[in-house]
C-alpha positions in Angstrom: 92.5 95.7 82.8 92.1 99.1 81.2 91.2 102.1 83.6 90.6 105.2 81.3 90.9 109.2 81.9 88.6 111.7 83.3 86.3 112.8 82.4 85.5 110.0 79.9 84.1 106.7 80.0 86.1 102.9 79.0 84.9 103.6 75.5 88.1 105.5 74.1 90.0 101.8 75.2 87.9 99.6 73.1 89.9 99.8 69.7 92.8 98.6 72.0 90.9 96.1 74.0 89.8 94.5 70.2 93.6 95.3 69.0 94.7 92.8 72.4 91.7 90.6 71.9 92.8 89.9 68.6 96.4 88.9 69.7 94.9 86.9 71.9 95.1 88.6 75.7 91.9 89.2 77.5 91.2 92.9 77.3 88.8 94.7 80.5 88.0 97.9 80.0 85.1 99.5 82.9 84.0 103.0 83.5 84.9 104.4 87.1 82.0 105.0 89.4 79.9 107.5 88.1 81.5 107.7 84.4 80.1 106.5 80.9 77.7 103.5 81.7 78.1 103.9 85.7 74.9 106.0 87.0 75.5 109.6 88.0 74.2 108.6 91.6 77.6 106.8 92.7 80.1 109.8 91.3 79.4 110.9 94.8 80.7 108.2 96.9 83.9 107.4 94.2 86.2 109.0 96.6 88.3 105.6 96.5 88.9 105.3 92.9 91.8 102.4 93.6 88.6 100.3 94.9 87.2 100.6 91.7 90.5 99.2 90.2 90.7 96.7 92.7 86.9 95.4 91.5 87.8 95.7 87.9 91.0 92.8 89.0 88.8 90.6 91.1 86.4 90.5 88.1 89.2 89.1 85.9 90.4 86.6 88.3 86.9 85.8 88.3 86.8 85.5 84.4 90.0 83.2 84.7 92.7 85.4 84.1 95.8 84.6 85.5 97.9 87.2 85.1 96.4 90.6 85.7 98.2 93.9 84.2 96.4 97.2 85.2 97.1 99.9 82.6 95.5 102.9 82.9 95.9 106.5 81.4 95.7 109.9 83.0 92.9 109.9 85.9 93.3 105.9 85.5 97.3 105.6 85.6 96.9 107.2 88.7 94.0 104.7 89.9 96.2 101.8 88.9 99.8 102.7 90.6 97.2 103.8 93.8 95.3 100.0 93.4 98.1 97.8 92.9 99.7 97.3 96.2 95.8 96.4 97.3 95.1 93.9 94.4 95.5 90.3 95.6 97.0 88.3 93.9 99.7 90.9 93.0 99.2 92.1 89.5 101.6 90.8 86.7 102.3 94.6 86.1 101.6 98.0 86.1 101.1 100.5 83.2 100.6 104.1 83.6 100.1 106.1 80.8 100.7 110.0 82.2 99.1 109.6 85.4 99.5 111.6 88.2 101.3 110.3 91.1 99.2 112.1 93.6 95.6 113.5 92.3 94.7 115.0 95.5 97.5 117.4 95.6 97.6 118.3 91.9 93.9 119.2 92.2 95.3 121.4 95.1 97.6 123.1 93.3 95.6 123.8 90.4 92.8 125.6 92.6 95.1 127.4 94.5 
C-alpha cells in the first residue's frame, strides 16, 4: 500500500507500483481524502488521515493480499506509522519515507 505526500495525489507512486507489479508484489497506490482523484468536498472532513490508511489495507485484504506493507512518504509516512497500530490484521511492515512523527505539532511550530 502506497500513501503519497502532500499536496499531491497517488500518481508520483505509479512508476513504483508498475516497478513492484512487475516483480510480482501487488502494488496500491490511493489519493487521501480530498487529493488527486478524491473530490474537493471531503478535504474537509480528512482530519483522520490514518482512517484513510486503514481503508486503503482493508481494500487489499479484500483484493486477497496477505501480507500488507504500508509505505508511505512525507504527509503519508506519517499516515502509515499513525494507521498501523489500527490496521487488523497487523501489517507485514511499515515504511516511512521522511515522515513526520507528529503532523499536528510540526504544523504548530511552523505557524508559530
Amino acid at each position: 500500500m502506497l500513501a503519497h505526500e502532500s499536496p499531491s495525489d497517488l500518481c508520483p507512486w505509479l512508476p513504483f507500483a508498475k516497478t513492484l507489479a512487475d516483480k510480482g508484489y501487488r502494488a496500491f497506490a490511493f489519493d487521501f481524502r480530498g487529493s488527486g482523484a478524491s473530490a474537493a468536498q471531503f478535504a474537509a472532513k480528512a482530519t483522520r488521515n490514518d482512517l484513510d490508511v486503514v481503508g486503503a489495507a482493508a481494500e487489499l485484504r479484500q483484493l486477497g493480499a496477505k501480507k500488507v506493507f504500508l509505505v508511505g512518504g512525507s504527509f503519508g509516512g506519517a499516515a502509515v506509522m499513525a494507521a498501523a497500530p489500527e490496521v487488523d490484521p497487523q501489517p507485514a511492515g511499515v515504511i516511512s519515507l521522511s515522515g513526520e512523527p507528529d503532523l499536528s505539532a510540526r504544523c504548530r511550530q511552523l505557524l508559530a
